[in-house]
C-alpha positions, 0 to 999 in steps of 0.5 A, a space after each residue: 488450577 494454579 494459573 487461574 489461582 495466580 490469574 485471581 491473584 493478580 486481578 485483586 493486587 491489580 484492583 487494589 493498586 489501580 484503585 489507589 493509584 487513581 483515587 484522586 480521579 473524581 470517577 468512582 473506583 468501581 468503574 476502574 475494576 469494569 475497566 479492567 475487566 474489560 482489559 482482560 475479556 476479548 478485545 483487551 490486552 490478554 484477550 480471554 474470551 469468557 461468555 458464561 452468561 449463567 455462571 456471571 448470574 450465579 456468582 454476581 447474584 451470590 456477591 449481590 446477596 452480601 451486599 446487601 445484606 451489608 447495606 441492610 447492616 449498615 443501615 442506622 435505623 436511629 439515624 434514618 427514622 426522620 426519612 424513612 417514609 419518603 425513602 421507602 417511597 422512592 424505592 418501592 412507588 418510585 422504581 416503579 414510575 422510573 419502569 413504566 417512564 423509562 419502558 414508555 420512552 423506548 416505547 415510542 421512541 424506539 418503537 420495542 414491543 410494550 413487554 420488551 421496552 417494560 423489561 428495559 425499565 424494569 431492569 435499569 429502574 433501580 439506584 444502585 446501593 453499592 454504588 452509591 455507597 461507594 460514592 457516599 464513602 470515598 468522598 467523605 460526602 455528608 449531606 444535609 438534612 439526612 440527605 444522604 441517609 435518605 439516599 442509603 435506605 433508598 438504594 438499599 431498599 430499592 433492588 427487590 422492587 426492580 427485581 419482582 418488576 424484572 421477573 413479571 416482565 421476563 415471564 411476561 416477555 416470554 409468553 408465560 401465564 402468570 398472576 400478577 398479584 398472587 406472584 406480588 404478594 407471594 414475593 413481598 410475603 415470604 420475602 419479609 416473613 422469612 427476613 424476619 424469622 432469619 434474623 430473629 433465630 439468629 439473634 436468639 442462638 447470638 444471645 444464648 451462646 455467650 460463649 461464642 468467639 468473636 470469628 464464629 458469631 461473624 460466622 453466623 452471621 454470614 449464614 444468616 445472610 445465605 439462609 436469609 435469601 435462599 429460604 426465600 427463593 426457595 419459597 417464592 419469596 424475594 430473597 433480596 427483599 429477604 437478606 436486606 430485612 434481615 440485614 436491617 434487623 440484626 444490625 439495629 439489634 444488640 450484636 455482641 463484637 459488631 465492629 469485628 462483624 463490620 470489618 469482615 463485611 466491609 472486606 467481604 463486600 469490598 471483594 464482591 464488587 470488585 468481583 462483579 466490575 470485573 467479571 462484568 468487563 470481562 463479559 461484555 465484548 466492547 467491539 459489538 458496543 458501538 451498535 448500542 451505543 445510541 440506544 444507551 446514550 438517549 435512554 441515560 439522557 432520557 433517565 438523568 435529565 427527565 425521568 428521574 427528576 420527575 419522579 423525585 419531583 412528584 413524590 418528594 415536593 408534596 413531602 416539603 423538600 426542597 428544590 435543592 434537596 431533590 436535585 440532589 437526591 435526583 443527581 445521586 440515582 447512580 446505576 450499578 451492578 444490580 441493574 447488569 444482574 438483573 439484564 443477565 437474570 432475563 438473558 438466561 431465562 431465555 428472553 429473545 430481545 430485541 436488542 442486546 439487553 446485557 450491552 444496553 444496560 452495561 452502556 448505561 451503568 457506566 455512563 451513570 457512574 462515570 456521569 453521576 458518579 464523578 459530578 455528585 460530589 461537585 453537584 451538592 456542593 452547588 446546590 449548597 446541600 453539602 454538611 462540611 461538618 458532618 461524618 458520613 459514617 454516622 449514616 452507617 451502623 458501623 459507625 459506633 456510638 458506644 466507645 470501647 474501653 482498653 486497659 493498661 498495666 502499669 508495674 511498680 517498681 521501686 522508681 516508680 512515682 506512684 509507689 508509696 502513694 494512695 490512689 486519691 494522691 496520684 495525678 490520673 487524668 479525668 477519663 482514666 479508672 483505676 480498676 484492679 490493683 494486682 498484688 502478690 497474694 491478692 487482687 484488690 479493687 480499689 478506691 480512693 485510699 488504696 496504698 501502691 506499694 513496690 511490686 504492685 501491678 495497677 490496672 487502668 481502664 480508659 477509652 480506646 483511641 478510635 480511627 476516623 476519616 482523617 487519621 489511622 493508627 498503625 505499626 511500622 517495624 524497624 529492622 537493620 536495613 530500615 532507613 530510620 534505624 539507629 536514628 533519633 526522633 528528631 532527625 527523621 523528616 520533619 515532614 513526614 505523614 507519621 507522628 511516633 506515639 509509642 515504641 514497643 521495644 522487646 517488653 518495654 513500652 517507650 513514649 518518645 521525645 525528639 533524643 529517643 533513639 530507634 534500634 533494630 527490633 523496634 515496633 513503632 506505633 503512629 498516627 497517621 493524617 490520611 
């Protein structure tokens, strides 16, 4: 148990560093943590043999679950309204034209069963979200005309269309009888219905219990995204269609401590794919790649070049895009780690491919990440649809347009320039209140002819400074080994990434100027240019 434990451990530290380490490469991270899984499985450097094909299902389809849920979360209704048509478009009629065109190309090239080359298309059809997030994110790219929103409802919505086609193909490959409009029906119904009640219940218990803290509202809404799938399959339904719906709902609906909500799933999620990347690299056997290799390389040949263009053509050109927008938005159909699930999900179910399924997807996904991935960014900028001032997070919910308020205490003492002076006659800037004046036996809310008088504590309401791409408040502690200690402000380099805004010493708060001294037990508070 320990060593496993400490395996876990290494693996995530591993993760983080490599990713930070390689963060200027234009690949995406998520093809870092394949890598490293597959450094770890057989073939690789410590050489484990893992083939669990259920168990990868169970905890890959379990971490696609708060993905998302989280994409669904994230998603700004607000912002993505203009774009809403043509994305639901993309992610519903167009996953299924990129199964039937990819699943006719290994028809007639490769010569598959019909079943068996359907099932490929249906298990590669769909964008992946967390990929193209991942993308979106870590490069800062906005894009223009809601381009990028359009891409986020897209990938987000587009999983439980991939998912119903990957399920009707696989029963379909396997001899089953099934009714195909009863079965979609039964999937799109319950997957809706059930999203729909989750998120309504759950925002009612939110709205009545007040007297939650913030940890146990994010608690319930981590329940809220197990029920919201597991009712679902457990009815027929589509439980990511379920979990995305109920995602969508909750993070468009007032949510008191949202961005507590957000910093807990950005983690959560931020695990699950290192998680799955991993875990899927260490799955895959990479000797028994190169046999499958050609039948990858023409399919993702055949998918970014042909098929993909095609669809984005014929359902968006009549729309008025365009033909930079739709180069655009065909360049960011990123494969990821839906598609290798759903490859897992038909393996397990018993389907005797032709081919290795699990490897020919694998193959496919990195190379999209690694293709795709890596020229986005480059490729929007030549086709002149990158918005150099826009913020990508405006896309995403997490994103908050309401700024928080922080309150300050100010204790007057006998030096203080404010005592003996009425509130209209201190200087306050513009966007700072005074709110309370704390006297000895009484608590008063002041106007503008309120006196401050020795031994008063006046309290100040202002907003609350709030993080961005480009800049990061955090505390550096000082003790008697650091090498800023006894040192003054102005002999610290002169080209360091930190601006000092604010020393907390003991109970004093000091605002530095270049002769400030900082000693040993200091808690230094900077601004940090990322």
């Amino acid at each position: 148990m320990s060593v496993l434990l400490i395996g876990i451990g290494v693996v995530f530290i591993l993760c983080i560093l490599l990713n930070h380490l390689l963060a200027r490469l234009p690949i995406p991270s998520l093809v870092i943590f394949l890598v490293l899984g597959i450094l770890f499985g057989v073939d690789g450097l410590f050489q484990i043999s893992f083939d669990d094909y259920a168990l990868s299902e169970t905890i890959c389809s379990t971490c696609l679950i708060f993905i998302m849920f989280y994409g669904g979360f994230g998603t700004n209704i607000k912002q993505a309204k203009k774009i809403l048509a043509p994305a639901i478009l993309l992610s519903s009629v167009g996953v299924v034209l990129m199964a039937f065109l990819v699943g006719g190309f290994v028809y007639f090239v490769f010569g598959l069963p019909l079943y068996a080359s359907l099932l490929m298309g249906a298990v590669v059809c769909s964008t992946d979200a967390a990929s193209v997030f991942n993308v979106l994110r870590s490069k800062n790219l906005a894009l223009k005309q809601n381009t990028d929103s359009l891409l986020e409802v897209e990938s987000g919505s587009n999983d439980p269309f991939s998912h119903m086609l990957t399920l009707i193909l696989s029963a379909l490959c396997l001899g089953e009888s099934i009714h195909i409009p009863w079965m979609l029906l039964q999937q799109l119904g319950f997957g809706v219905l059930i999203g729909v009640l989750v998120a309504k219940g759950v925002l009612f218990l939110l709205h009545q219990m007040d007297q939650l803290s913030s940890a146990e509202r994010t608690i319930l809404l981590f329940a809220a995204s197990l029920l919201s799938y597991a009712f679902a399959y457990k009815v027929g339904g589509n439980g990511y269609l379920s979990v995305y719906l109920c995602g969508i709902i909750m993070g468009n609906s007032y949510v008191p401590d949202k961005k507590d909500m957000v910093h807990f799933f950005d983690v959560l999620t931020e695990n699950c794919q290192m998680i799955i990347f991993f875990l899927l690299g260490l799955l895959v056997t990479p000797s028994s790649l190169p046999s499958q290799f050609t039948y990858a390389f023409w399919i993702s040949l055949f998918m970014i070049l042909i098929a993909r263009p095609l669809v984005c053509t014929l359902l968006l050109k009549p729309l008025g895009f365009s033909w930079n927008r739709i180069a655009v938005i065909s360049m960011a159909g990123l494969r990821g780690v839906a598609s290798i699930v759903f490859a897992i999900m038909a393996v397990t179910k018993g389907v005797e491919y032709p081919l290795n399924l699990f490897n020919i997807v694998f193959i496919i996904v990195l190379i999209s990440l690694i293709v795709q991935g890596s020229l986005l960014p480059k490729f929007t900028e030549w086709m002149k649809m990158k918005d150099p001032q826009g913020n990508i997070l405006k896309t995403f919910n997490d994103y908050q347009e309401e700024e928080e308020i922080r309150f300050i205490q100010i204790h007057m003492d006998e030096n203080h320039t404010y005592v003996n002076k009425t509130i209209s006659q201190i200087a306050l800037p513009e966007q700072m209140l005074a709110v309370l004046v704390l006297k000895k036996e009484e608590t008063i809310m002041p106007n503008g002819n309120t006196f401050l008088e020795k031994g008063d504590t006046l309290v100040l309401a202002a907003h609350a400074f709030e993080e961005t791409q480009n800049y990061q408040m955090k505390e550096i502690y000082i003790d008697e080994h650091h090498k800023w200690c006894q040192k003054k402000v102005y002999q610290l380099p002169q080209n360091m990434p930190y601006l000092i805004v604010m020393i907390k010493r003991q109970k004093e708060i000091i605002v530095p100027n270049g002769d400030t001294m900082i000693c040993d037990g200091d808690k230094l508070v900077v601004l940090k240019h990322v």
